[in-house]
One Martini backbone bead per residue (centre of mass of N, CA, C, O) as a GRO file, in nm:
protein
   98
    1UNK     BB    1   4.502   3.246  -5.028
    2UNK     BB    2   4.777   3.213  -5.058
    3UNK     BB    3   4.933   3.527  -4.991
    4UNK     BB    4   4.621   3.551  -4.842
    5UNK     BB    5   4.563   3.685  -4.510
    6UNK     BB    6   4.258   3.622  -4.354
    7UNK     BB    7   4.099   3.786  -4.023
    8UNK     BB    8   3.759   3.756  -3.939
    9UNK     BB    9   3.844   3.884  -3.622
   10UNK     BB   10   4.066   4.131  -3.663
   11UNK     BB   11   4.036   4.249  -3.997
   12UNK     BB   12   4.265   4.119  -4.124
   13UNK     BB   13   4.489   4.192  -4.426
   14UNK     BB   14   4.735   4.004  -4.602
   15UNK     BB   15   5.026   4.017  -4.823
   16UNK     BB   16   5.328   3.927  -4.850
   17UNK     BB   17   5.283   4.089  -4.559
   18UNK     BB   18   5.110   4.287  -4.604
   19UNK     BB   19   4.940   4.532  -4.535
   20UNK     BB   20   4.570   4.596  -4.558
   21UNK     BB   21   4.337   4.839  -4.622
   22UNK     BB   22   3.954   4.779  -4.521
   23UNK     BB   23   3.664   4.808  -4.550
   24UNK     BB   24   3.382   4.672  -4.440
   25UNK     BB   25   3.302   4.600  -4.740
   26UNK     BB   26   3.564   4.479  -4.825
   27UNK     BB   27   3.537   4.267  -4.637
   28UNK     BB   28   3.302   4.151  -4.672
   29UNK     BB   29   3.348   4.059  -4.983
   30UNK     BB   30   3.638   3.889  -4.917
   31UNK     BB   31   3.471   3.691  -4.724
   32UNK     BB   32   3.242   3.596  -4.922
   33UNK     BB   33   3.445   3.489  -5.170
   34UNK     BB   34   3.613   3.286  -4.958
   35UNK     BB   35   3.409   3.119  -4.916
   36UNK     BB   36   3.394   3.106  -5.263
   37UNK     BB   37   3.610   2.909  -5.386
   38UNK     BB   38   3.595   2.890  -5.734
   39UNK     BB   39   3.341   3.062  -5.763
   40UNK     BB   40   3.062   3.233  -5.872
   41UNK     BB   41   2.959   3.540  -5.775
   42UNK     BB   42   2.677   3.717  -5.808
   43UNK     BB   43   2.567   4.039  -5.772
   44UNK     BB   44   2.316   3.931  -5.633
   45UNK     BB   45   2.490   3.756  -5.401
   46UNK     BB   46   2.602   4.033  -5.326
   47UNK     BB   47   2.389   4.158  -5.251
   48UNK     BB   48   2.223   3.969  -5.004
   49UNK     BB   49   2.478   3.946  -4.823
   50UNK     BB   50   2.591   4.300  -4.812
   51UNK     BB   51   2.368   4.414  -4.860
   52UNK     BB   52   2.055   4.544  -4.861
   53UNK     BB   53   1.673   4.559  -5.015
   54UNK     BB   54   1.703   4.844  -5.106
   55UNK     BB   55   1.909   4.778  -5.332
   56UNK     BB   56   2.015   4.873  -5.619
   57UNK     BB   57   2.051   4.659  -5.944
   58UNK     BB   58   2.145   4.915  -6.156
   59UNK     BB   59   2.415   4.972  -5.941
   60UNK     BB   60   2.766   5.023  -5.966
   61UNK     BB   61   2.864   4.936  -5.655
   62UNK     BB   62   3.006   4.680  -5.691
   63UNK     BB   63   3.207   4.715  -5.891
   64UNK     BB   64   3.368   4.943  -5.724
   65UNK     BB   65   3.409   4.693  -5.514
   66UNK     BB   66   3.620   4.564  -5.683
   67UNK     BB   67   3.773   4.768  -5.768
   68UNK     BB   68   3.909   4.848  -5.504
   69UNK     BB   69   3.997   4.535  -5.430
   70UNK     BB   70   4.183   4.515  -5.650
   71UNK     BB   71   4.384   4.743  -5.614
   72UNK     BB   72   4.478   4.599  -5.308
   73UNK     BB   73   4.504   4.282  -5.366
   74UNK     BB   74   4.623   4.292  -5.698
   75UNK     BB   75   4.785   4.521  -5.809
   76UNK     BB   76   5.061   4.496  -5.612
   77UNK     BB   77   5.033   4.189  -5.761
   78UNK     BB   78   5.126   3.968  -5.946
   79UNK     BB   79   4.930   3.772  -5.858
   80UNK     BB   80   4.621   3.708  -5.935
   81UNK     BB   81   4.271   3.647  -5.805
   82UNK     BB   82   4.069   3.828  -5.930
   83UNK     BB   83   3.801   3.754  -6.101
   84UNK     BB   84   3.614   3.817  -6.433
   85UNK     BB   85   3.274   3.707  -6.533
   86UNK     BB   86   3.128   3.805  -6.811
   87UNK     BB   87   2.769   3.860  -6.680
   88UNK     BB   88   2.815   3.744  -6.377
   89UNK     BB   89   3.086   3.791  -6.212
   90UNK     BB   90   3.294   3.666  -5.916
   91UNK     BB   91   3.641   3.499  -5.874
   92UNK     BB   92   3.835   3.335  -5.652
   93UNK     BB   93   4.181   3.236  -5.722
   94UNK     BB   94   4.421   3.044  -5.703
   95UNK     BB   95   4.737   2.997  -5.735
   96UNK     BB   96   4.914   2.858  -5.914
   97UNK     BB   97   5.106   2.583  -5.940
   98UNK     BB   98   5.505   2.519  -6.049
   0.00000   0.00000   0.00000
């Protein structure tokens, strides 16, 4: 997506050619987000796909892991990929063309 590029065989993630290292949740959580690119994947969404069903759904644990994974993937990077729909979930975004 944009000049972030993941394979799901050696679990590598670079972006603008730099090597980004992420925990095996948060490429999980990279490649669910990937897996729907422009829709919104609800909590509950990456609960079940990334979480077991053990998982408490008061937990702030998901949260954490997309702060975590904007940190590394967006952070040192001007465009953003990462967008928060408030009350909803979470949304990777390919970068505007012009």
């Amino acid at each position: 997506m944009g000049d972030l590029v993941v394979d799901p065989v050696t679990h590598s993630v670079e972006r603008e050619g730099q090597s980004i290292d992420l925990t095996p949740k948060e490429f999980a959580l990279l490649e669910f987000l990937l897996y729907h690119p422009n829709q919104v994947v609800t909590r509950e969404l990456i609960e079940q796909h990334i979480w077991n069903y053990d998982f408490e759904s008061e937990s702030n644990v998901i949260d954490v892991y997309v702060r975590r994974l904007r940190r590394k993937i967006d952070d040192p990077f001007a465009t953003k990929l990462l967008t928060t729909v408030r009350g909803v979930g979470y949304r990777l975004l390919p970068p505007e063309r012009g």
